[in-house]
PDB file of N, CA, C and O in Angstrom, chain B, residues numbered from 101:
ATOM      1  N   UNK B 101       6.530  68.853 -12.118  1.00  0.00           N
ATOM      2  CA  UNK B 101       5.987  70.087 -12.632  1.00  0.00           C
ATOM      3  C   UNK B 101       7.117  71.092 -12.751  1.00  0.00           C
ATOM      4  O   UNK B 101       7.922  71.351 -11.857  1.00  0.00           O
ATOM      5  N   UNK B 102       7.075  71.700 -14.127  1.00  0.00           N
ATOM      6  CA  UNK B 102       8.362  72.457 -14.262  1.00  0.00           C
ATOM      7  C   UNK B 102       7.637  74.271 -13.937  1.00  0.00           C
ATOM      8  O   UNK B 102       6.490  74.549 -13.587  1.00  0.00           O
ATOM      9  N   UNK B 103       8.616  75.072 -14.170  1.00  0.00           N
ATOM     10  CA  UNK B 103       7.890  76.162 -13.427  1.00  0.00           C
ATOM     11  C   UNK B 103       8.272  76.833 -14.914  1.00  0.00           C
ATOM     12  O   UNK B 103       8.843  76.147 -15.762  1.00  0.00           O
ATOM     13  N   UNK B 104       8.005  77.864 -15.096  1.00  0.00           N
ATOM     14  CA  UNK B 104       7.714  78.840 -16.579  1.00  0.00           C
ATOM     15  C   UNK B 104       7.611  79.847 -16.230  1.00  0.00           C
ATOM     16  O   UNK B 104       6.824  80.161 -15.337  1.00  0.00           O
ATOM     17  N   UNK B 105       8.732  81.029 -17.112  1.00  0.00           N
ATOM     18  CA  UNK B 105       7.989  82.684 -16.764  1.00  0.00           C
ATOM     19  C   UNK B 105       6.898  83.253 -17.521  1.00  0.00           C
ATOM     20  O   UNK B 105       6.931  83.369 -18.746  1.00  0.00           O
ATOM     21  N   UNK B 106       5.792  83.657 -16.687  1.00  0.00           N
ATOM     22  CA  UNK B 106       5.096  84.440 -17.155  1.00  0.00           C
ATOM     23  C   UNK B 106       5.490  85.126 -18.281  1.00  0.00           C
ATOM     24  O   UNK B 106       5.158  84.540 -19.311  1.00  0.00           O
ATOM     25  N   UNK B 107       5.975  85.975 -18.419  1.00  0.00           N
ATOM     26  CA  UNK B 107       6.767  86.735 -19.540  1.00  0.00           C
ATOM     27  C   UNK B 107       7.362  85.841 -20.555  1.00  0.00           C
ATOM     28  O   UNK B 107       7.815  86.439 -21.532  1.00  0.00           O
ATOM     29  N   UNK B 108       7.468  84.593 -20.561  1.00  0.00           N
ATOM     30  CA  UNK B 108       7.566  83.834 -21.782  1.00  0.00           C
ATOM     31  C   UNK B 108       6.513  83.161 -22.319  1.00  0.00           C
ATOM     32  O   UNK B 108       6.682  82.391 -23.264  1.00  0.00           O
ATOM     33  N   UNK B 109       5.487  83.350 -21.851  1.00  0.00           N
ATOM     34  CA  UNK B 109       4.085  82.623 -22.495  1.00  0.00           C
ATOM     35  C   UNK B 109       3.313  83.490 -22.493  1.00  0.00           C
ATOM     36  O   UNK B 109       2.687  83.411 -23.550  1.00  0.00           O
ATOM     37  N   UNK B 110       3.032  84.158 -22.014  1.00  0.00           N
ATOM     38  CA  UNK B 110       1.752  85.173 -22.033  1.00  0.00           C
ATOM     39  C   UNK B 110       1.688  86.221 -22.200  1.00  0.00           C
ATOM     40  O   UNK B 110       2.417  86.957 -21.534  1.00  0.00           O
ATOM     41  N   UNK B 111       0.600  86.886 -23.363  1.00  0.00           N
ATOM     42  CA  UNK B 111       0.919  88.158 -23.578  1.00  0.00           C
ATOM     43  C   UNK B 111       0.825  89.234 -22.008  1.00  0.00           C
ATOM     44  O   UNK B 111       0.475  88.874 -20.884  1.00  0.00           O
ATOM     45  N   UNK B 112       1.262  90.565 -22.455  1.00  0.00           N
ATOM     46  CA  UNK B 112       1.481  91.246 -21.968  1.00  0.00           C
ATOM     47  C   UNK B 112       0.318  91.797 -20.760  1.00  0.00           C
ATOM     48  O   UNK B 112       0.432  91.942 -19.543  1.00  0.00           O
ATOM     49  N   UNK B 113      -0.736  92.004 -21.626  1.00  0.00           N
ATOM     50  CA  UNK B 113      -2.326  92.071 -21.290  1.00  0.00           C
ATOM     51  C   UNK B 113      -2.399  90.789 -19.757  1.00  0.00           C
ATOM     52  O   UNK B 113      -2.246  91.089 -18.573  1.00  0.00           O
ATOM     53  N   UNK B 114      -2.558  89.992 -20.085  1.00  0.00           N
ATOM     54  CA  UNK B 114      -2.684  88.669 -19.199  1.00  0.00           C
ATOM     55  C   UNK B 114      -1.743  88.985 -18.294  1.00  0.00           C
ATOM     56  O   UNK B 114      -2.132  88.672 -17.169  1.00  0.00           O
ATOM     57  N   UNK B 115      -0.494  89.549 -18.297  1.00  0.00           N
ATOM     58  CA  UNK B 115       0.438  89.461 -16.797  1.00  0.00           C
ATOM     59  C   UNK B 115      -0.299  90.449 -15.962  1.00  0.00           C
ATOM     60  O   UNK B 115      -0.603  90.374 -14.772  1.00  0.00           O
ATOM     61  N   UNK B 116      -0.563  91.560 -16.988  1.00  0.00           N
ATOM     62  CA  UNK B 116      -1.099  92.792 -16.265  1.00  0.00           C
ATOM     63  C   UNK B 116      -2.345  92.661 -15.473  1.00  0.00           C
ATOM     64  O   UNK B 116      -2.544  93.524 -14.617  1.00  0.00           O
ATOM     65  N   UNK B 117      -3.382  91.531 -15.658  1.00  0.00           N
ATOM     66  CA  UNK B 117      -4.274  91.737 -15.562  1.00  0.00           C
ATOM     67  C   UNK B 117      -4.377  90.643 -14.362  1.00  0.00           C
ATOM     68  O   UNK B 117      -5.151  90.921 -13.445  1.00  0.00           O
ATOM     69  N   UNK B 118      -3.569  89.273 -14.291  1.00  0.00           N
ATOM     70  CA  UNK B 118      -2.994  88.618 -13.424  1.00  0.00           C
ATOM     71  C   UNK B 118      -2.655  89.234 -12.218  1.00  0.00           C
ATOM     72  O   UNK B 118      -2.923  88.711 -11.137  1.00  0.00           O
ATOM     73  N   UNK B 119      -1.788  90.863 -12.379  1.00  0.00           N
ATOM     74  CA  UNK B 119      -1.143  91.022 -11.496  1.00  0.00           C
ATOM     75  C   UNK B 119      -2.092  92.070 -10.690  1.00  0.00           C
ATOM     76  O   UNK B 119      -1.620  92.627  -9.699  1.00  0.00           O
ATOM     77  N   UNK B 120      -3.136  92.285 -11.014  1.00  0.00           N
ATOM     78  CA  UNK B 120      -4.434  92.981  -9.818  1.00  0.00           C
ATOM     79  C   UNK B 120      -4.546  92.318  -9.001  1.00  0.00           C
ATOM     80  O   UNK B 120      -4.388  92.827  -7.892  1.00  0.00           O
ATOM     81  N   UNK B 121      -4.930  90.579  -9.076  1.00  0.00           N
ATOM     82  CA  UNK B 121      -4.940  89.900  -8.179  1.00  0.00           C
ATOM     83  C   UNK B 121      -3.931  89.363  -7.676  1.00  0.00           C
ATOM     84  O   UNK B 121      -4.497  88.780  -6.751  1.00  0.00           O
ATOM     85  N   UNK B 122      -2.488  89.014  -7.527  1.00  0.00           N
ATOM     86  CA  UNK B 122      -1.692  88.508  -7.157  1.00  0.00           C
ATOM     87  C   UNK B 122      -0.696  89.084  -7.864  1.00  0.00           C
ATOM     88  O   UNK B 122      -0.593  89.131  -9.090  1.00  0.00           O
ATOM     89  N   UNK B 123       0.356  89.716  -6.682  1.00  0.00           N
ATOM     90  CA  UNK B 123       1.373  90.213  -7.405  1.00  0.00           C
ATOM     91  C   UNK B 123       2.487  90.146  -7.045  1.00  0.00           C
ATOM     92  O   UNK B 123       2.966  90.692  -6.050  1.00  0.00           O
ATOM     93  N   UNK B 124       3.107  89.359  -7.943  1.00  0.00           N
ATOM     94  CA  UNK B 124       4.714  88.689  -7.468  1.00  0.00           C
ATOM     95  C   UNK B 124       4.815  87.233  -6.299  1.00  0.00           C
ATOM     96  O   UNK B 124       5.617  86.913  -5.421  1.00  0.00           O
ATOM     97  N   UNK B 125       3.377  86.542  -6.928  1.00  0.00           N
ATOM     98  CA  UNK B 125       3.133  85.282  -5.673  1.00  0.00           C
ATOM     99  C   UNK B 125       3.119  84.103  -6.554  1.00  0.00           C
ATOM    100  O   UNK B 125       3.145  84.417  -7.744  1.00  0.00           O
ATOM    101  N   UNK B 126       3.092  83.040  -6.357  1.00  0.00           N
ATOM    102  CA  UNK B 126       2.911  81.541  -7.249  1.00  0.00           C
ATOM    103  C   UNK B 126       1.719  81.020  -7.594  1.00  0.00           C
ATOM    104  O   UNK B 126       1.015  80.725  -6.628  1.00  0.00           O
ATOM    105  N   UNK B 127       1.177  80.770  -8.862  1.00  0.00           N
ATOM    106  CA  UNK B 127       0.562  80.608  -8.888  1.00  0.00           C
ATOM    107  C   UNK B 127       0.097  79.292  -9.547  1.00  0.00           C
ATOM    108  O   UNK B 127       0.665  79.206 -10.636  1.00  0.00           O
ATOM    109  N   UNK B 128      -0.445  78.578  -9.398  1.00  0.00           N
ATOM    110  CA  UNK B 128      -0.433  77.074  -9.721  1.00  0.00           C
ATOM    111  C   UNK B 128      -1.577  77.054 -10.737  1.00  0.00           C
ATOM    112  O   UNK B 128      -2.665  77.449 -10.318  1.00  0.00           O
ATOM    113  N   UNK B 129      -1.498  76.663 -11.982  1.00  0.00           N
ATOM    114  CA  UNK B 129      -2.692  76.831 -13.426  1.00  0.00           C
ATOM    115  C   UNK B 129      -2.746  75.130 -12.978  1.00  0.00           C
ATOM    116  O   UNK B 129      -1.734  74.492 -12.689  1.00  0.00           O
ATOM    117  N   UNK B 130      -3.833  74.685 -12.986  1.00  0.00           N
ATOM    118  CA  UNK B 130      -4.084  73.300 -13.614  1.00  0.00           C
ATOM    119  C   UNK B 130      -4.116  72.881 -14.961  1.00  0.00           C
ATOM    120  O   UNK B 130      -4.280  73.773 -15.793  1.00  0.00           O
ATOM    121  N   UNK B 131      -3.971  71.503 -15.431  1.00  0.00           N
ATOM    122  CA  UNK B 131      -4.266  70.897 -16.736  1.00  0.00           C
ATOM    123  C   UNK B 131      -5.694  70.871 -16.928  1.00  0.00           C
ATOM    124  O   UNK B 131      -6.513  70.594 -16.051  1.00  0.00           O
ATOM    125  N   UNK B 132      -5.948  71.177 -18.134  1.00  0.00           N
ATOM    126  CA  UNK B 132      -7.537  70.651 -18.615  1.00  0.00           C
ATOM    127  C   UNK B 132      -7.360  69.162 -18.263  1.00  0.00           C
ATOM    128  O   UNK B 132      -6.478  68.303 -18.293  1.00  0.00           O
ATOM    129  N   UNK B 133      -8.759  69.311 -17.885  1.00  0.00           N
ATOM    130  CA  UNK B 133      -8.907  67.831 -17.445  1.00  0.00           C
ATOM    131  C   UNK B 133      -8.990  66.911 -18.261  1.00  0.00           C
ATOM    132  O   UNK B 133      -8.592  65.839 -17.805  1.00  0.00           O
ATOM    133  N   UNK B 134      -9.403  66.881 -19.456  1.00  0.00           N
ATOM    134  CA  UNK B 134      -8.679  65.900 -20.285  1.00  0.00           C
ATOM    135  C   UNK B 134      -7.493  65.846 -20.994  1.00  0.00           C
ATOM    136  O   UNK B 134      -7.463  65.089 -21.964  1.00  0.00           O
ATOM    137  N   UNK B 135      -6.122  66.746 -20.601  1.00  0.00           N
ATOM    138  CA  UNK B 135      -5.136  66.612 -20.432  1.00  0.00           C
ATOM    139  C   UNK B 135      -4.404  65.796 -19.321  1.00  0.00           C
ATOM    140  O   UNK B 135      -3.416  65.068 -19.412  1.00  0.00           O
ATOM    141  N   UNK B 136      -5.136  66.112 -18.297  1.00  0.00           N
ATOM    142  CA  UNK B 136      -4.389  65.013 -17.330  1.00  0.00           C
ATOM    143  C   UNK B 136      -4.234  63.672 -17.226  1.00  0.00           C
ATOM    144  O   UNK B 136      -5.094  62.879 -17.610  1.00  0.00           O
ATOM    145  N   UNK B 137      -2.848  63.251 -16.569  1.00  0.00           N
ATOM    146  CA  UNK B 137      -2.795  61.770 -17.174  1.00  0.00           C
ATOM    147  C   UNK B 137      -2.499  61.023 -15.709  1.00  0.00           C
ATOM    148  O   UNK B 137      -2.034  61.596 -14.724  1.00  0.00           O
ATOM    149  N   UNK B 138      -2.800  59.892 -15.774  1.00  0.00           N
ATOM    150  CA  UNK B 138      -2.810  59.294 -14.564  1.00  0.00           C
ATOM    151  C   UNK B 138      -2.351  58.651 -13.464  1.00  0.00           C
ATOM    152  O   UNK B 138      -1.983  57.597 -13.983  1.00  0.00           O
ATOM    153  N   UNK B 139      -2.086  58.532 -12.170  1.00  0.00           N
ATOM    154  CA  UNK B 139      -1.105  58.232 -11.220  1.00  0.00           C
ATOM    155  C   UNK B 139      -0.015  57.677 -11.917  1.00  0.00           C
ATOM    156  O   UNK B 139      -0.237  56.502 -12.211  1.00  0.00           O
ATOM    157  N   UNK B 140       1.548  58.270 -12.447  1.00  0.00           N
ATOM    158  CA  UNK B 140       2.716  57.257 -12.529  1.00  0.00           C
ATOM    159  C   UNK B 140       2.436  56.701 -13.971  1.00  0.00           C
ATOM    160  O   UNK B 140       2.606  55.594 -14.481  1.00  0.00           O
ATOM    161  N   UNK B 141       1.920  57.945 -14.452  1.00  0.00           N
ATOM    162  CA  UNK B 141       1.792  57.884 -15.786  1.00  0.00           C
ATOM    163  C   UNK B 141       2.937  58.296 -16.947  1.00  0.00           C
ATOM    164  O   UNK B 141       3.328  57.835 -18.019  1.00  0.00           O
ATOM    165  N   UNK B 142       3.261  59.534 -16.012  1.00  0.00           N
ATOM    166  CA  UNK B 142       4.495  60.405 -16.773  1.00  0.00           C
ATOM    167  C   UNK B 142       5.703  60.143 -16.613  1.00  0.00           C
ATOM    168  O   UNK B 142       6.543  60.513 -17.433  1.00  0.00           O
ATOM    169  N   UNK B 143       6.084  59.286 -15.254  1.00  0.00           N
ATOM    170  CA  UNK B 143       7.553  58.977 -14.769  1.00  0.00           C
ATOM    171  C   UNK B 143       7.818  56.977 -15.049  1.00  0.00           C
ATOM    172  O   UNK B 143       8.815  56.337 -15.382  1.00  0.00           O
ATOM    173  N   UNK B 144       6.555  56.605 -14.751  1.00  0.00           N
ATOM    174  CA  UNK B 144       6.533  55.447 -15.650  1.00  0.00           C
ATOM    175  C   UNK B 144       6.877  54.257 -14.285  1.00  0.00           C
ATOM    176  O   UNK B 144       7.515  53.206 -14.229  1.00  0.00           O
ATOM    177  N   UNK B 145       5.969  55.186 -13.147  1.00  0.00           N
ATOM    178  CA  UNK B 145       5.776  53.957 -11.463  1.00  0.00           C
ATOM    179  C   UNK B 145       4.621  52.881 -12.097  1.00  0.00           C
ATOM    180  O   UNK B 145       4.685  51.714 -11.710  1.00  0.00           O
ATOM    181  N   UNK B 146       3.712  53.213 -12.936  1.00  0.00           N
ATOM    182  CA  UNK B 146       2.733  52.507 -13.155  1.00  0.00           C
ATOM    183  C   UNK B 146       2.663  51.282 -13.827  1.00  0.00           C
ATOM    184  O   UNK B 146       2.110  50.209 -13.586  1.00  0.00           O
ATOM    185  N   UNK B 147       3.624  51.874 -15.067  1.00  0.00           N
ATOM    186  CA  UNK B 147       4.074  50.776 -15.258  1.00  0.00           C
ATOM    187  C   UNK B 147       5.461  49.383 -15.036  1.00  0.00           C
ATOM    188  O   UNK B 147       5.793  48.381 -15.668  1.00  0.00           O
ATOM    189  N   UNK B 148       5.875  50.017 -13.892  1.00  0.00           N
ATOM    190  CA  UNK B 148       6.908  49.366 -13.388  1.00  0.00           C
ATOM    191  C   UNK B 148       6.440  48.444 -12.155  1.00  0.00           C
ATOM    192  O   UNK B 148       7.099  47.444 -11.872  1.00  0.00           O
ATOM    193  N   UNK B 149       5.130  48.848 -11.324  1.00  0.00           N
ATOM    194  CA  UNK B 149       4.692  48.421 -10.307  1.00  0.00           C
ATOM    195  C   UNK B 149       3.996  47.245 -10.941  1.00  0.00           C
ATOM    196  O   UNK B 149       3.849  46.183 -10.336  1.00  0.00           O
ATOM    197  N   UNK B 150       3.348  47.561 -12.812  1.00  0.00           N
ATOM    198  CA  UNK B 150       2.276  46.574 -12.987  1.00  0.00           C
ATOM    199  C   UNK B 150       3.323  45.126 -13.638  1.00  0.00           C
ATOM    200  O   UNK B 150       3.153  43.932 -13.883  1.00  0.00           O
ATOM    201  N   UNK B 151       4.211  45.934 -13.689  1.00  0.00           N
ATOM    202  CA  UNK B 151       5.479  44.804 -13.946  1.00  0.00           C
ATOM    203  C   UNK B 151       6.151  43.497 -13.333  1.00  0.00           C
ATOM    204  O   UNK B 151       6.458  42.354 -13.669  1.00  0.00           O
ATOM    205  N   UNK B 152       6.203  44.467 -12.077  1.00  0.00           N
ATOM    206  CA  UNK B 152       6.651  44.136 -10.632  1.00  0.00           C
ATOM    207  C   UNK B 152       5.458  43.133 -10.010  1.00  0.00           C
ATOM    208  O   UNK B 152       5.821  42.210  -9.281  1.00  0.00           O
ATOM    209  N   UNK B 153       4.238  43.290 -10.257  1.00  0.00           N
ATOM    210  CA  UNK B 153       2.772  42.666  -9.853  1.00  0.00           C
ATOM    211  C   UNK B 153       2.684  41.240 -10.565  1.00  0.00           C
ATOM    212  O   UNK B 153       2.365  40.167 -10.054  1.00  0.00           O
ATOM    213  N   UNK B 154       3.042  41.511 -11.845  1.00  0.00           N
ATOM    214  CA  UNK B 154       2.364  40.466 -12.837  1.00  0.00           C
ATOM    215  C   UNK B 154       3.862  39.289 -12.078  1.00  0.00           C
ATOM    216  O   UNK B 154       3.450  38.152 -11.850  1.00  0.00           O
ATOM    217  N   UNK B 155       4.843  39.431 -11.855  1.00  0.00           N
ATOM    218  CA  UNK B 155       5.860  39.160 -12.023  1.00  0.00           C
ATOM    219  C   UNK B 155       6.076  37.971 -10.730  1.00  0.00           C
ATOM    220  O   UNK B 155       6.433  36.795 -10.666  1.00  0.00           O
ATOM    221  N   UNK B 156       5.654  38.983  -9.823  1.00  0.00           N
ATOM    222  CA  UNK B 156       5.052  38.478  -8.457  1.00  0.00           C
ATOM    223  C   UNK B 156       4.039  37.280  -8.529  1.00  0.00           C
ATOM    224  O   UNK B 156       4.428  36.265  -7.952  1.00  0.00           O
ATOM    225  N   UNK B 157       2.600  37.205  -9.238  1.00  0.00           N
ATOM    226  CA  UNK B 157       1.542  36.773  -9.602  1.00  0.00           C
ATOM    227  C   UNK B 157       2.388  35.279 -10.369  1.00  0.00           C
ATOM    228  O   UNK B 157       2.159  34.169  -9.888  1.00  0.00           O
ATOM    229  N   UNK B 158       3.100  35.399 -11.263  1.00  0.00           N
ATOM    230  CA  UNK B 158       3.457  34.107 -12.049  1.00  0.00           C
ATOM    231  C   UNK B 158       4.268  33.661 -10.769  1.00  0.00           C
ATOM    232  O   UNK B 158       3.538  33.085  -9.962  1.00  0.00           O
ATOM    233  N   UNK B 159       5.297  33.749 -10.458  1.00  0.00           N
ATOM    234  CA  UNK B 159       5.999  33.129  -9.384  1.00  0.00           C
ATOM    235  C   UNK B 159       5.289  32.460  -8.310  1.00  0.00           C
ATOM    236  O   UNK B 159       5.738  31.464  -7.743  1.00  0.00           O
ATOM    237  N   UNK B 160       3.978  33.109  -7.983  1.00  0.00           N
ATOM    238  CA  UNK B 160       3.058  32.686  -6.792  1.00  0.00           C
ATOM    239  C   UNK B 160       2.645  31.476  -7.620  1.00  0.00           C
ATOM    240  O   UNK B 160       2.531  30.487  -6.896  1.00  0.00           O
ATOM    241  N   UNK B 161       2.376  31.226  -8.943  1.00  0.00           N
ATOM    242  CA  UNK B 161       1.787  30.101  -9.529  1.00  0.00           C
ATOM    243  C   UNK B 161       2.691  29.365  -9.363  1.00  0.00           C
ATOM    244  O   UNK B 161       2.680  28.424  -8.570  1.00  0.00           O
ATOM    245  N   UNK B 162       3.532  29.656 -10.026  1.00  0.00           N
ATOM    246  CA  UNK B 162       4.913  28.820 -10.043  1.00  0.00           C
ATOM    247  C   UNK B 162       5.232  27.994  -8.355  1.00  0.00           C
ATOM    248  O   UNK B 162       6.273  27.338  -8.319  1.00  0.00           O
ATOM    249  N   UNK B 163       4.706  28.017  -7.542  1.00  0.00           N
ATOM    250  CA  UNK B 163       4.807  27.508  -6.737  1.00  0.00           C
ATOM    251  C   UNK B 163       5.602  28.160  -5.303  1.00  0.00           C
ATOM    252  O   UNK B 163       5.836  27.656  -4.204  1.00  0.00           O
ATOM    253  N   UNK B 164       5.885  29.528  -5.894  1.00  0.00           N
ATOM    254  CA  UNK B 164       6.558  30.653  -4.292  1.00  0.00           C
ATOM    255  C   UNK B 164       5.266  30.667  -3.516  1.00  0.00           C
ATOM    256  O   UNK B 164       4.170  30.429  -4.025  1.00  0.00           O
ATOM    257  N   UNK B 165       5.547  31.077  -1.759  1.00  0.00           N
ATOM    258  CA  UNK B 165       4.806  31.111  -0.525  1.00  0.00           C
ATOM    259  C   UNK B 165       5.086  32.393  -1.125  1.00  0.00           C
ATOM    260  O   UNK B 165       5.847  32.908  -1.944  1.00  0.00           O
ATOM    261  N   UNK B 166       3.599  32.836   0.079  1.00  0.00           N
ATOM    262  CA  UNK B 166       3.718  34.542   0.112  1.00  0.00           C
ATOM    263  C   UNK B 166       4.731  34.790   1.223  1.00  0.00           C
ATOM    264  O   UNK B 166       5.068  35.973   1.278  1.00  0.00           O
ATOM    265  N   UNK B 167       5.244  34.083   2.025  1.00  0.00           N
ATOM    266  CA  UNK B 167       5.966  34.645   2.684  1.00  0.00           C
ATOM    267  C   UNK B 167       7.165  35.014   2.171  1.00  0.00           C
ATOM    268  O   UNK B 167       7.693  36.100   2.409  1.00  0.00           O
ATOM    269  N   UNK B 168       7.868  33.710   1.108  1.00  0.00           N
ATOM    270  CA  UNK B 168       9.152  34.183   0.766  1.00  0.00           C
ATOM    271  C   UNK B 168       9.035  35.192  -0.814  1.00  0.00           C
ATOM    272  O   UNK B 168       9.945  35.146  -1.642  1.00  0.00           O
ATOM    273  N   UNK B 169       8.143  35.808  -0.960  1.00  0.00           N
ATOM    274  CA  UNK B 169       7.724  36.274  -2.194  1.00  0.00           C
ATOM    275  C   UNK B 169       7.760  37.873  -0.761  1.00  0.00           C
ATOM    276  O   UNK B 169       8.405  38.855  -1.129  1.00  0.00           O
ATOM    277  N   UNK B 170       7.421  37.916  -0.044  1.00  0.00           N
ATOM    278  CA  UNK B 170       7.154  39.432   0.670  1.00  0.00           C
ATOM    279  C   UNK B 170       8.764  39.556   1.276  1.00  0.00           C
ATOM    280  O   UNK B 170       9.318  40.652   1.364  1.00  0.00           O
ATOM    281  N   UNK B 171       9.229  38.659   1.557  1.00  0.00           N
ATOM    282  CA  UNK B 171      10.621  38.512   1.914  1.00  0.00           C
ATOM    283  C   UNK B 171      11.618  39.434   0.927  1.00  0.00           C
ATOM    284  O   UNK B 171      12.355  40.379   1.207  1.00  0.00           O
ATOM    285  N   UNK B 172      11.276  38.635  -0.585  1.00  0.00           N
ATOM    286  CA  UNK B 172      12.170  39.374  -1.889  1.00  0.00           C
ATOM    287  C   UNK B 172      11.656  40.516  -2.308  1.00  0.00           C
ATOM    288  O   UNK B 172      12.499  41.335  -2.672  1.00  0.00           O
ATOM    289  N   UNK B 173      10.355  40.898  -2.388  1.00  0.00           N
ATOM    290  CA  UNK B 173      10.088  42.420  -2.794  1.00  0.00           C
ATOM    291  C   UNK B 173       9.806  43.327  -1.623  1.00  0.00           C
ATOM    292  O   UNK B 173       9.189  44.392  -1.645  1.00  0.00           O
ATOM    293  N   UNK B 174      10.330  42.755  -0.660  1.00  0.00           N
ATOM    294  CA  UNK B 174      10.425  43.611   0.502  1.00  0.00           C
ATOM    295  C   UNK B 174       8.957  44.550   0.883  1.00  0.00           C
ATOM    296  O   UNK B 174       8.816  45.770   0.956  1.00  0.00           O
ATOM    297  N   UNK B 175       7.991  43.459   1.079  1.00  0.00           N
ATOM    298  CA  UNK B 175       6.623  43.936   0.606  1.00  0.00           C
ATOM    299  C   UNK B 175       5.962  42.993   2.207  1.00  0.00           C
ATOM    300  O   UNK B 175       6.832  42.253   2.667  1.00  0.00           O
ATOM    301  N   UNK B 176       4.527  42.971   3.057  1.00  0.00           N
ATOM    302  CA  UNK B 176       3.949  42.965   3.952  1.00  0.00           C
ATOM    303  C   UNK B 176       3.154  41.173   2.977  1.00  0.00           C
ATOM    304  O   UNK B 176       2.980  41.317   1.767  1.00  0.00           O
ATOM    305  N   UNK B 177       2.974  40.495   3.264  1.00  0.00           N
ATOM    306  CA  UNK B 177       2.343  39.116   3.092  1.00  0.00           C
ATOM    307  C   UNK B 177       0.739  39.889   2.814  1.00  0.00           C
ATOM    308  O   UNK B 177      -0.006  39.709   1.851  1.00  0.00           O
ATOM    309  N   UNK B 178       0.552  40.686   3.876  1.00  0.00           N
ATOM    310  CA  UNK B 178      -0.832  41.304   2.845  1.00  0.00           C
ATOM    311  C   UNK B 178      -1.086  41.676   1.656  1.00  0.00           C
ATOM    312  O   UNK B 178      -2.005  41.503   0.856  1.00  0.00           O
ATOM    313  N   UNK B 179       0.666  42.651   1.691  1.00  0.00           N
ATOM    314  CA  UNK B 179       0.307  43.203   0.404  1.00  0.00           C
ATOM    315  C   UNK B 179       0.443  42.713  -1.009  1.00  0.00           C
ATOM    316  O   UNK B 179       0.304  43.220  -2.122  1.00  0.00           O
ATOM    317  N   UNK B 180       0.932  40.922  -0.297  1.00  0.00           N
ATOM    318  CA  UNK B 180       1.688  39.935  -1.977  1.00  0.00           C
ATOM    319  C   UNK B 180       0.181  39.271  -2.074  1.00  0.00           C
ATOM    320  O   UNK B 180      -0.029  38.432  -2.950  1.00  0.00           O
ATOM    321  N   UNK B 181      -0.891  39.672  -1.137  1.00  0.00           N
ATOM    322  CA  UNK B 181      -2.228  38.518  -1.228  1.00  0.00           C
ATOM    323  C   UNK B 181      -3.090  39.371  -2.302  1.00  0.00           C
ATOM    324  O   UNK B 181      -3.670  38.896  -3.278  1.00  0.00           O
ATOM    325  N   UNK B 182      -3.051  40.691  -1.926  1.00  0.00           N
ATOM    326  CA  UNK B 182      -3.526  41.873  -2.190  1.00  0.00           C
ATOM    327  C   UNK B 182      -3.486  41.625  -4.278  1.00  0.00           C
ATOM    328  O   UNK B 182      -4.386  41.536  -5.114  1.00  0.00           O
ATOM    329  N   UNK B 183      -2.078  41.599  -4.359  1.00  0.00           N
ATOM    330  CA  UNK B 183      -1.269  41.756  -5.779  1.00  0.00           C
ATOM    331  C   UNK B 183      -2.265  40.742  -6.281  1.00  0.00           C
ATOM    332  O   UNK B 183      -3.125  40.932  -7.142  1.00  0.00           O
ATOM    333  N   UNK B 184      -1.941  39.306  -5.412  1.00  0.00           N
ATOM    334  CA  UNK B 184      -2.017  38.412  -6.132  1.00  0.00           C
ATOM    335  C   UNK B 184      -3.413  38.300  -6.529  1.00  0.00           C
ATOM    336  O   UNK B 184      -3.767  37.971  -7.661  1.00  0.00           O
ATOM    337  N   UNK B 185      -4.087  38.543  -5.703  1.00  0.00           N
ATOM    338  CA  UNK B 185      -5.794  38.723  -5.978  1.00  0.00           C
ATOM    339  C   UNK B 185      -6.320  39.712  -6.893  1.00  0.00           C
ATOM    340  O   UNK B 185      -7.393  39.608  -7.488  1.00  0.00           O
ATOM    341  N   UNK B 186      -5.294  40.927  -6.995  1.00  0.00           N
ATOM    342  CA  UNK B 186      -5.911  41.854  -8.391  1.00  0.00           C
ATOM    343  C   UNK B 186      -5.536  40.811  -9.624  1.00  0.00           C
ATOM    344  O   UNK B 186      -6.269  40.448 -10.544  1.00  0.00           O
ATOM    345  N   UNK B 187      -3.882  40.370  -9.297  1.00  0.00           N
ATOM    346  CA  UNK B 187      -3.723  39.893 -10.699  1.00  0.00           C
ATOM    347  C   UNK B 187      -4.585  38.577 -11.267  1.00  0.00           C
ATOM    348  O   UNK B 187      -4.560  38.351 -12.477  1.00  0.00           O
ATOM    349  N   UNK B 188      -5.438  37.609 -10.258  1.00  0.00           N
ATOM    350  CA  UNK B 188      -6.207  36.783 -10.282  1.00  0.00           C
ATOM    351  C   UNK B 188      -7.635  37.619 -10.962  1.00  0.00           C
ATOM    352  O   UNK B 188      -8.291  37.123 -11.878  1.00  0.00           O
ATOM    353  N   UNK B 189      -7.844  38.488 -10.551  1.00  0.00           N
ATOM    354  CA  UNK B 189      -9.127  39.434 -11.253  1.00  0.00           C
ATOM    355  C   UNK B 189      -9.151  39.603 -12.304  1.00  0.00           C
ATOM    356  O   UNK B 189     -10.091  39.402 -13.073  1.00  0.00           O
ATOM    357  N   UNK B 190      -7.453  40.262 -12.670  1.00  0.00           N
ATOM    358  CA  UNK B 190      -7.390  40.815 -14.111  1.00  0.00           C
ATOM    359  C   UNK B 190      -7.085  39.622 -15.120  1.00  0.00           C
ATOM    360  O   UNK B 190      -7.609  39.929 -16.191  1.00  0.00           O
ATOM    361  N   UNK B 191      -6.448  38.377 -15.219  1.00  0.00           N
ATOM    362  CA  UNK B 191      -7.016  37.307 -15.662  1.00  0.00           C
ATOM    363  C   UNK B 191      -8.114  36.769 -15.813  1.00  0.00           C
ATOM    364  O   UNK B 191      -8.140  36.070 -16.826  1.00  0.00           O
ATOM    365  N   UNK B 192      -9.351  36.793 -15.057  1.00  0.00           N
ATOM    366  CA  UNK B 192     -10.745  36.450 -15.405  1.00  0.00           C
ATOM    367  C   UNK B 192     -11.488  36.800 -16.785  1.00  0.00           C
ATOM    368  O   UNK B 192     -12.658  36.460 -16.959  1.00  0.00           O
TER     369      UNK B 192
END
């Protein structure tokens, strides 16, 4: 989240009227909600994790243990059962 001056977006009226209630403090505007976009959407974790998942998922076919598969992504044997069972879902 980048930060913006008041005084460069908004008329004059709006700072003034802003500043009855809060004056000279931070103030955090939300996105319309159908502007907002979703976990690791904007920096691009989402799709690097679903990368990282699918990637995981073929190798487990391919014949890797979960152990030496949690070993290389430096990940908990739960959490390669976890992967492997969404990515078994999302194939169905």
């Amino acid at each position: 989240m980048k930060h913006v001056k008041a005084h460069n977006v908004l008329p004059k009226e709006v700072i003034e009227l802003i500043q009855k209630y809060i004056d000279g403090e931070y103030v955090y505007i939300p996105r319309k909600s159908e502007n907002e976009k979703a976990w690791g959407e904007k920096n691009g974790t989402r799709n690097s994790l679903k990368k990282r998942n699918n990637e995981i998922f073929k190798k487990y076919i391919s014949g890797y243990k979960v152990a030496l598969l949690a070993e290389e992504y430096f990940l908990s044997e739960q959490s390669i059962r976890r992967i492997i069972s969404q990515e078994k879902k999302a194939c169905s």
